[in-house]
N, C-alpha and C positions, 0 to 999 in steps of 0.2 A: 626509753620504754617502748616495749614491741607493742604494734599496733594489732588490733584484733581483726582477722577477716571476718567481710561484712554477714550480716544475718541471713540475707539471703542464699549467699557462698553456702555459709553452715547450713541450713537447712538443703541445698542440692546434693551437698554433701552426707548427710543425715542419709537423707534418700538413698544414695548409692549403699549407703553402708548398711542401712538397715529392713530398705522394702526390699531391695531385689535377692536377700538374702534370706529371709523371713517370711516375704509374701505382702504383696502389698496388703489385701483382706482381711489379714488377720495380725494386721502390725497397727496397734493403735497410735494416732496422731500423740498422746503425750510420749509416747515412746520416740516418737522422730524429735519431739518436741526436747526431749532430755538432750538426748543424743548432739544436739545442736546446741544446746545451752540458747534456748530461744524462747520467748512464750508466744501463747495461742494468737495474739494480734500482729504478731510480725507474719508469722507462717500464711494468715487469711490477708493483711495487704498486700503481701508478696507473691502470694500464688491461688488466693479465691477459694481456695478449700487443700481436700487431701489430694483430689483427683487432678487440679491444677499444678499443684508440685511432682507431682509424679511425672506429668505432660513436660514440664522442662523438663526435669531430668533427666527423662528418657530422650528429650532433644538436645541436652546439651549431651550425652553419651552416643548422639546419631553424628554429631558433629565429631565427636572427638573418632569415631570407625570409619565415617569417612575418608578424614583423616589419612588414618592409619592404612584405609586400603587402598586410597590416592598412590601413599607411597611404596606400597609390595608391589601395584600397579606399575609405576615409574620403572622401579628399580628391573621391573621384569623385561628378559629377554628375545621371547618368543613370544607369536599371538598364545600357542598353546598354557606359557607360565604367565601370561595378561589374566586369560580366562580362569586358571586353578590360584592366582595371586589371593583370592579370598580366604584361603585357608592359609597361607604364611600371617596375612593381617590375623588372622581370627589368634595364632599363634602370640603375636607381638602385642595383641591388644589385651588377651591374657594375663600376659605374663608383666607390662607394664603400664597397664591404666586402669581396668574396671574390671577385676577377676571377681565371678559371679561362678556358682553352679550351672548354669546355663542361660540362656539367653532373656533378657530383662524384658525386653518387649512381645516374647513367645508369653513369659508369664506373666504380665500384663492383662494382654490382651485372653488369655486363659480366665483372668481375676474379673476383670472385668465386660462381661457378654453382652452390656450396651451400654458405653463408655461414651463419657460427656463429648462433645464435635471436636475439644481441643486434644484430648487425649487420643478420639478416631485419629483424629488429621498427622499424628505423631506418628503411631501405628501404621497408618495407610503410606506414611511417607518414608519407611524403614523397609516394608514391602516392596515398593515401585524401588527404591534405589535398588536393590538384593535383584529383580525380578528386569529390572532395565541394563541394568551391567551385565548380568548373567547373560541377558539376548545378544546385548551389543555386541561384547567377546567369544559370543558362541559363532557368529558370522564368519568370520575368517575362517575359524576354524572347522566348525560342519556346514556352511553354506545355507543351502535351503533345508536343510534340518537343523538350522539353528534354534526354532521353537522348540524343539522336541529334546534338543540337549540342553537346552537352558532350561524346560522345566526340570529334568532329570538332576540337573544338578541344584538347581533350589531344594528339590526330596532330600540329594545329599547332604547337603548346607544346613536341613533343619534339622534332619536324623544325628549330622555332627554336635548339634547344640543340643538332641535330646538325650543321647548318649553321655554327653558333659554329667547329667544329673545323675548315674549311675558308674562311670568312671573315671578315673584321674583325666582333667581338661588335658592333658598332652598326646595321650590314649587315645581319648574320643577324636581330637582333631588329627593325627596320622591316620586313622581307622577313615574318618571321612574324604583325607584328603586322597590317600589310596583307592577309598570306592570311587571319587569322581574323576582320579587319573583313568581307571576300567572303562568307566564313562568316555571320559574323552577317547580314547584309544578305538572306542569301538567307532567314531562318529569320525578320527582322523586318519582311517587305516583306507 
């Protein structure tokens, strides 16, 4: 007999499948709640309300883009393909782990404009990673205009995940990855 993954699995799982696609605000809890074949005392021991599942969620999805941009990072061979490795990740994360319309924690933190300290501290820590790599690998490459390219390219990085929501994820990510090579080009020439 196959064994059932645990409740709490399903319900992160529920989440992926049904807030970031739906809307957290306007997806009711017994709808995650179906979804997961779970009821309402498992979802409040395991995560405290609606807002406390969402907060993993979106942490265990921080974990898994790390991840994923740890390794376009690796694999990359110049500081210049270190710095634009976001958009190979953003590609492979797409297309093999968590394919949304656009960015979970952009709509999030949209849904919610004063979000409990665990859902902030989620949010703010999806920020600083996006906002600290972008500087790090902008050093090599523009020097003492590394601020100035690394904010340029978070604009790119966000407008690539806004664009998601208006056209095919393959589209929006070449379209962004192209404006931030422009980007680079002007900071590496």
């Amino acid at each position: 007999m196959k064994s059932e993954r645990p409740v709490r699995e399903r319900l992160l799982d529920a989440a992926d499948a049904v807030l970031f696609e739906n809307g957290s605000v306007s997806t009711p809890v017994d709808v995650i709640l179906k979804h997961a074949g779970a009821s309402p005392p498992s979802l409040y021991s395991h995560f405290g309300n609606k807002e406390g599942l969402i907060a993993s969620a979106l942490r265990r999805r921080l974990t898994i883009w790390t991840q994923v941009w740890d390794e376009a990072i690796a694999s990359a061979e110049s500081d210049v393909d270190r710095l634009l490795a976001l958009w190979p990740a953003l590609r492979t994360y797409q297309a093999h782990h968590l394919a949304e319309r656009w960015c979970a924690f952009s709509g999030t933190a949209a849904a919610h404009p004063s979000p409990s300290e665990q859902l902030a501290a989620v949010l703010a820590d999806e920020t600083h990673l996006l906002r600290m790599r972008l500087h790090d690998y902008s050093v090599p490459v523009a020097g003492k205009n590394a601020d100035s390219l690394a904010s340029q390219l978070f604009i790119a990085y966000t407008g690539t995940m806004a664009t998601m929501l208006r056209e095919p994820y393959e589209q929006a990510i070449d379209e962004g990855e192209a404006t931030a090579r422009a980007l680079v080009a002007r900071y590496a020439a």
